[in-house]
N, C-alpha and C positions, 0 to 999 in steps of 0.2 A: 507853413504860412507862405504866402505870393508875397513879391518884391513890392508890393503897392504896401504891404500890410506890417514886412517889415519896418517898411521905412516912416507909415504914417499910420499910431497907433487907431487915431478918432475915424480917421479918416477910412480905416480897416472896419471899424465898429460899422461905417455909414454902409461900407461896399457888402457884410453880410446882412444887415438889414435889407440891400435892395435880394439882395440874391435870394433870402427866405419869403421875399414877397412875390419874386418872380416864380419860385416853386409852387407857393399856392397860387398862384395865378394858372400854371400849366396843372396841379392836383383840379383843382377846382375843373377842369373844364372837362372832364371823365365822372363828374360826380350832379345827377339832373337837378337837384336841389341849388345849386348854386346858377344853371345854366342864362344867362342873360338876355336870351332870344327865345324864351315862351312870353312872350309878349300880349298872350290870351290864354285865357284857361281852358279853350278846347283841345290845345295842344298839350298835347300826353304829356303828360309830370313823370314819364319815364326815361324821360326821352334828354339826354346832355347838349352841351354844347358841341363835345367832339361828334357826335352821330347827326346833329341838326348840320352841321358842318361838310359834313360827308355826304348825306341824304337826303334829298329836297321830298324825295315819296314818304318818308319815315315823319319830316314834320310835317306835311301836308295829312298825312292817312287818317286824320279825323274830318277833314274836311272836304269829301269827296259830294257829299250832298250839298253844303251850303254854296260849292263854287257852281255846282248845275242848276239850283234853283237860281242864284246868282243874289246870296244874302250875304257876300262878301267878297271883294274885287282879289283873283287870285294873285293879282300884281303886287300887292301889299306882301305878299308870304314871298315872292321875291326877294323883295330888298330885304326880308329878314333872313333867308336863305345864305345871301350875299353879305351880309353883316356877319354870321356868322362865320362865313368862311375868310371874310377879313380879320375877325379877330382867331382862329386858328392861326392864319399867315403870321400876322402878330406874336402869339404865343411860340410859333418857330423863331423866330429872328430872337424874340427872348432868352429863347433855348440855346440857342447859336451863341448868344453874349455872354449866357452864363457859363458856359464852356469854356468859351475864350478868357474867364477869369482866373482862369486858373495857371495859366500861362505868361511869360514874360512882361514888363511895361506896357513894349507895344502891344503888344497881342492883347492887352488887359484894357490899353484906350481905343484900338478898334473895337473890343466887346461893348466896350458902353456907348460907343455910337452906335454899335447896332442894336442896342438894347432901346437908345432912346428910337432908333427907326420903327421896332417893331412896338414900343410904346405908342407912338402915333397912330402907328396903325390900329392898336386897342383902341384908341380915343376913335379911331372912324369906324370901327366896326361897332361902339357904342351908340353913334352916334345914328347912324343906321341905324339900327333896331328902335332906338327911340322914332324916328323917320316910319318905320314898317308900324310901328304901334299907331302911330296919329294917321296912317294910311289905314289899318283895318279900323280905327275909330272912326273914320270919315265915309268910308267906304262901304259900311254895314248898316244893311238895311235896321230901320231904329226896331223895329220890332222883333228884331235877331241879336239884339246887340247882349240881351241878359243871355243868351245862348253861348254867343259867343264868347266873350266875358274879355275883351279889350283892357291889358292890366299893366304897370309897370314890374317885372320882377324883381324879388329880391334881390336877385343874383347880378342884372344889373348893377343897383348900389355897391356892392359888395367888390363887384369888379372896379367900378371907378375910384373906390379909395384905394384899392391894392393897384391900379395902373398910375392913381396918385403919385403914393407911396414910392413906386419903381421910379418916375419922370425926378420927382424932390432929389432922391439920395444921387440918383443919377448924375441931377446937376452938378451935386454937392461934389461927388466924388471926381469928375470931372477940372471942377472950378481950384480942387486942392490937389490935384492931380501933379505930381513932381515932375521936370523933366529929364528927357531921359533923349541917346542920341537916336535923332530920327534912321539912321543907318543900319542901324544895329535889326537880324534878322528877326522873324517870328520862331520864338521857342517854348517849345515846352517839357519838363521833366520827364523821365519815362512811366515813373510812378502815375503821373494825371493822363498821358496818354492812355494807358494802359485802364486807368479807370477809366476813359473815356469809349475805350473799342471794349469795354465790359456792361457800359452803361445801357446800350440800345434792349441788352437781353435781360437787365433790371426793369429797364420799361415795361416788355416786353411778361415779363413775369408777374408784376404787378397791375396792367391789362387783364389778363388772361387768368389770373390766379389768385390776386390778392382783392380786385377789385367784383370778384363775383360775389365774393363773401357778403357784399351791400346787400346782395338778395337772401342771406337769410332771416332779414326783417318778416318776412313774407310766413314766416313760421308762427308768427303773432296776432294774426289778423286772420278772419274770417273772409280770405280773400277768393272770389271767383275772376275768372277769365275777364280782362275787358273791364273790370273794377278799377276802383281807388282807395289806397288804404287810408285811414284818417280813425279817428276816437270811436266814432260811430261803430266800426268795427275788428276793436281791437279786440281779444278773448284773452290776451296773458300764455299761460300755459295749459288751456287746453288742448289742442292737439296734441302734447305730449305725453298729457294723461291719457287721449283716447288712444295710441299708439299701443298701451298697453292694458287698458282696463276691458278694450272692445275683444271682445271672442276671436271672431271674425280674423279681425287684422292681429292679433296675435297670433294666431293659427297661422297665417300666411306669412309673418316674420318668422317663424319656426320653420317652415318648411321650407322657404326661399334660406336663411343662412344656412340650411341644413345644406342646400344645393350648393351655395357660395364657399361654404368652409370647404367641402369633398373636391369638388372642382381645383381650388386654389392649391390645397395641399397635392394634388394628384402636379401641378404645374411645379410645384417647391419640389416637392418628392425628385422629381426630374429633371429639375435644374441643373445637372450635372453635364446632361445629354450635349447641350451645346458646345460646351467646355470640351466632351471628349472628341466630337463631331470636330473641333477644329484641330486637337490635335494629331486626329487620324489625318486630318486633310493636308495640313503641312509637313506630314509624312510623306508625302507622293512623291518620286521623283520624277517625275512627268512632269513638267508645269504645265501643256495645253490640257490634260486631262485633268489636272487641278483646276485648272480656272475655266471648263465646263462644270465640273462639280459645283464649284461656287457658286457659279452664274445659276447653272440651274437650280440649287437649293435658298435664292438669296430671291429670286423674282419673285415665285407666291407670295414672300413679304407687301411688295406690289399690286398684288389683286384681289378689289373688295370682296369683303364676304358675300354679297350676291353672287358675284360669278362662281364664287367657289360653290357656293348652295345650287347654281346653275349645273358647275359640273357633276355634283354629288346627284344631283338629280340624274342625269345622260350616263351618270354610271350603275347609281345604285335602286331607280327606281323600277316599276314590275314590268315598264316594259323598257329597261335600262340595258347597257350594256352587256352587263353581266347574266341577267335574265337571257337575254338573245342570245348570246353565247351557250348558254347550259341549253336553249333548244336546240340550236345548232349540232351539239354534240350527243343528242337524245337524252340528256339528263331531266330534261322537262319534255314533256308532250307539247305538242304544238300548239293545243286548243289550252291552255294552261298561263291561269294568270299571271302566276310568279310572286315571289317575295319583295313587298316593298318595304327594303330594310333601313330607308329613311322616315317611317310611318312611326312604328313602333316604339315602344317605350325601354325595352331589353338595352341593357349596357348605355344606357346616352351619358353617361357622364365618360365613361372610358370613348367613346366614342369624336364628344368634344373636345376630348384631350386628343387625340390621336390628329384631327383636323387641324387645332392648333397647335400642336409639334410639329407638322408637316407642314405648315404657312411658315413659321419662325423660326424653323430652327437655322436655317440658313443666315439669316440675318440675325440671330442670337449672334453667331460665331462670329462676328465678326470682330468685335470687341475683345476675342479671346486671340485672335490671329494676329490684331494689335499688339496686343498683351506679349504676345508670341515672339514676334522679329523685335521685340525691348528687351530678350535675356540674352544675358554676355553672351558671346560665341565662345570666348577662351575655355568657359565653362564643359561647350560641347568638346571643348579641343584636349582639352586635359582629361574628360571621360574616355574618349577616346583612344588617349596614350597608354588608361588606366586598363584597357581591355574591353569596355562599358560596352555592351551590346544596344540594340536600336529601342528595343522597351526597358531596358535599365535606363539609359537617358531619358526615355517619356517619362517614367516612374519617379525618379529623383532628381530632374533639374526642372521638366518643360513641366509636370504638374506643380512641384511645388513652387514655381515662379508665378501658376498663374492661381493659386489659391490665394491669395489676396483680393483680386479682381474678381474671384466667384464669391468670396464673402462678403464685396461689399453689396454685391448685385442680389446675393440671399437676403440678407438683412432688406432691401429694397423692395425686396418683393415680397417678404411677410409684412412689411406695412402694407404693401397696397393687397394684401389678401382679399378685401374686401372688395376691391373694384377687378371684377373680371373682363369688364367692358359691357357691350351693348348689341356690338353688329353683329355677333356668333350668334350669339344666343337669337336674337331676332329673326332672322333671317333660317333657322333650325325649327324654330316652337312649330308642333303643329297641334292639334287637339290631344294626342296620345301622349307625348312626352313632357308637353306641359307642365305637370307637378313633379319632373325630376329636371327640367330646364332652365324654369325660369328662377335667376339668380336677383342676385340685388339691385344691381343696375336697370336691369331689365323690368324688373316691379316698381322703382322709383320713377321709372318712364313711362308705366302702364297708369298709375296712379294719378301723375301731372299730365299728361299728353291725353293719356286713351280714358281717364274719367272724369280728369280735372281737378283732381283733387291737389291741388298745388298748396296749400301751407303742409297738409302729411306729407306731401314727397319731400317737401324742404326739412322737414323736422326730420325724417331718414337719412337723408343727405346729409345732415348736420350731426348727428349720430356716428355716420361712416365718419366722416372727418376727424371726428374729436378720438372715435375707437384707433385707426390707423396712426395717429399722432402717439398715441400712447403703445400702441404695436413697435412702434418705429423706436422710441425710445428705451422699450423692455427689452428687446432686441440690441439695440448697441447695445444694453448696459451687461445681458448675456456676455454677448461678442467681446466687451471689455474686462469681462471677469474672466473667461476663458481665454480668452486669447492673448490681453492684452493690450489689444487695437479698438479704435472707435470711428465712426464717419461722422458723427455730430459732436 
């Protein structure tokens, strides 16, 4: 507990109530339901406060027609542009106070001025959007106005009791606030820093990870491209049933995991490679030719898979490298098409392994060469008293120091069995290999992208998710009967 909260129980009670109303203040504005600047209902109900904030194109892109016939003044969608981006500013200075609560007296009363600043700021970025609302009511033409649909949102509301809420306890906490010597430095624990330089990559995680999961509503609804989901076309759980009742797509679930499972396990199978790959390499005593090795097997990590598909082409198609070489040396006839050995469907799955061992393995190792300079040296020093030869020591000190590190990385990567990625496989598919190429990722992309079918790809995607989650946990519980050890 903070110095504010040992000293003043009620007063503690006030200072977590503002601080759980400032969270949903900053939740709330990554979530489109609550967003306070759809201020018309032409504006995509997909679309947040943080991305209206970010993107004046993103909230305008319904409105490309009404501003060139000129059936609403584009100036209005300014100021609501601009209100949004004032209450983002808002929601940081929030962010900034609630941080600072966790830190000494002062550090805890400069938080709540800044909390009350970037409150203010909420109130004119509300205040705004209401302003941009009575601009596109005034400004639209009457006979556009049921088009455009000029509305107060919910989200609005919902934000002015919660910036309320933050300004009330703010006072309060403020007005009961103890003192304390104005001299005395800004400090804070190392435990709250430390959650602090932890905290951006929680963000960060729940951005990117927690908060896409909102789209698999999308598995429920009868939804196409460019639609609205609502009652009208909700369906429950059909597409889940069609997943497996239809021929069709059952066939093609069969033979895409069949591609998925081969693929992943040929990658598990192999998982070792990098492991030994770096302990050959810290084997050198050379270091410049160590650290071209590196350098050179760590870049293809670097380069997308077009280029590589670029180079695979200049080498391996019929009038590729390889081909012109074998005329060169009369193994082929001159008039003679050649083998294009990127066409065919023979070996593709060893084939895509070999591609992606040869992109990553360099950069697999790297993790391992970490691993590497973390074991005692005494250990080497005492093998070495003991007579220990150069692969006795790889054998019994440098492998089993870093099987830790490759178990937990095995376990990691039979959960994600199922995701083999997207860019290989794409950028490889051609009409021939097709039904041994294309994997899962790749079909959920084909599905939502290349036919539309966007609730089945979300119901697959939703499948992966839930299968790998319980991959993941079968697997430690393995690792923890055997071994002993767990990661979760």
């Amino acid at each position: 507990m903070n110095e504010y909260g040992d000293k003043r129980g009620v007063g503690g009670v006030m200072y977590a109530i503002q601080r759980v109303a400032t969270l949903l203040l900053i939740v709330a504005a990554f979530f489109p339901a609550f967003n306070p600047a759809r201020v018309c209902t032409m504006i995509s109900d997909n679309i947040s406060l943080f991305t209206t904030g970010i993107s004046y194109s993103r909230l305008t892109s319904e409105f490309a027609r009404a501003f060139r016939m000129n059936w609403v003044s584009q100036g209005a969608f300014v100021v609501v542009y601009i209100a949004a981006l004032v209450l983002l500013l808002g929601l940081i200075a929030l962010a900034v106070g609630g941080c600072m609560s966790v830190g000494n007296m002062k550090m805890q009363k400069t938080g709540l001025l800044v909390s009350l600043g970037g409150s203010v700021a909420e109130i004119i970025g509300l205040v705004l959007c209401f302003v941009g609302y009575n601009q596109i009511l005034s400004t639209t033409m009457e006979s556009k106005l049921e088009n455009i649909g000029p509305k107060l949102p919910s989200g609005l509301y919902i934000y002015a009791v919660l910036i309320a809420i933050v300004i009330i306890f703010t006072l309060i906490v403020l007005a009961t606030f103890p003192k304390f010597d104005t001299n005395t430095k800004y400090e804070m624990e190392s435990r709250y820093k430390l959650f602090l330089m932890f905290l951006p990559f929680v963000a960060l995680a729940f951005v990117f990870c927690y908060l896409p999961l909102f789209g698999w509503r999308y598995a429920f609804f009868d939804y196409k491209s460019g639609g609205t989901l609502g009652s009208d076309n909700f369906v429950g759980f059909k597409w889940f049933a069609y997943l497996f009742q239809n021929s069709a797509t059952r066939k093609d679930m069969i033979l895409v995991m069949r591609n998925t499972l081969i693929m992943s396990g040929l990658n598990i199978c192999t998982s070792w490679i990098p492991m030994i790959f770096a302990i050959f390499l810290c084997e050198m005593n050379n270091l410049h030719f160590r650290r071209f090795v590196q350098t050179c097997t760590t870049i293809p990590n670097f380069i997308s898979w077009v280029l590589v598909y670029a180079l695979a082409l200049a080498i391996f198609a019929s009038d590729g490298f390889i081909n012109t070489f074998l005329k060169a040396i009369g193994s082929l006839s001159a008039d003679a098409t050649g083998d294009n050995y990127l066409m065919g469907n023979s070996f593709t799955w060893v084939k895509m392994w070999l591609w992606g061992t040869w992109k990553g393995v360099g950069w697999s190792a790297i993790i391992y060469i970490a691993g590497i300079s973390g074991i005692d040296r005494s250990l080497y020093e005492a093998a070495t008293v003991d007579g220990a030869g150069r692969f006795q020591k790889m054998w019994h000190i440098t492998l089993p120091g870093l099987l830790p590190t490759f178990f937990v990385l095995l376990l990691m990567a039979i959960a994600g069995c199922l995701s083999n990625g997207l860019d290989q496989y794409l950028v490889f598919q051609n009409a021939q290999n097709k039904s041994s190429i294309r994997v899962l990722d790749l079909w959920v992309y084909e599905l939502g992208i290349g036919s539309g079918s966007i609730p089945l790809s979300t119901v697959i995607g939703m499948f992966k998710s839930v299968i790998s989650v319980v991959l993941l946990f079968g697997a430690n519980a393995v690792s923890k009967a055997l071994r002993g050890e767990s990661i979760v």
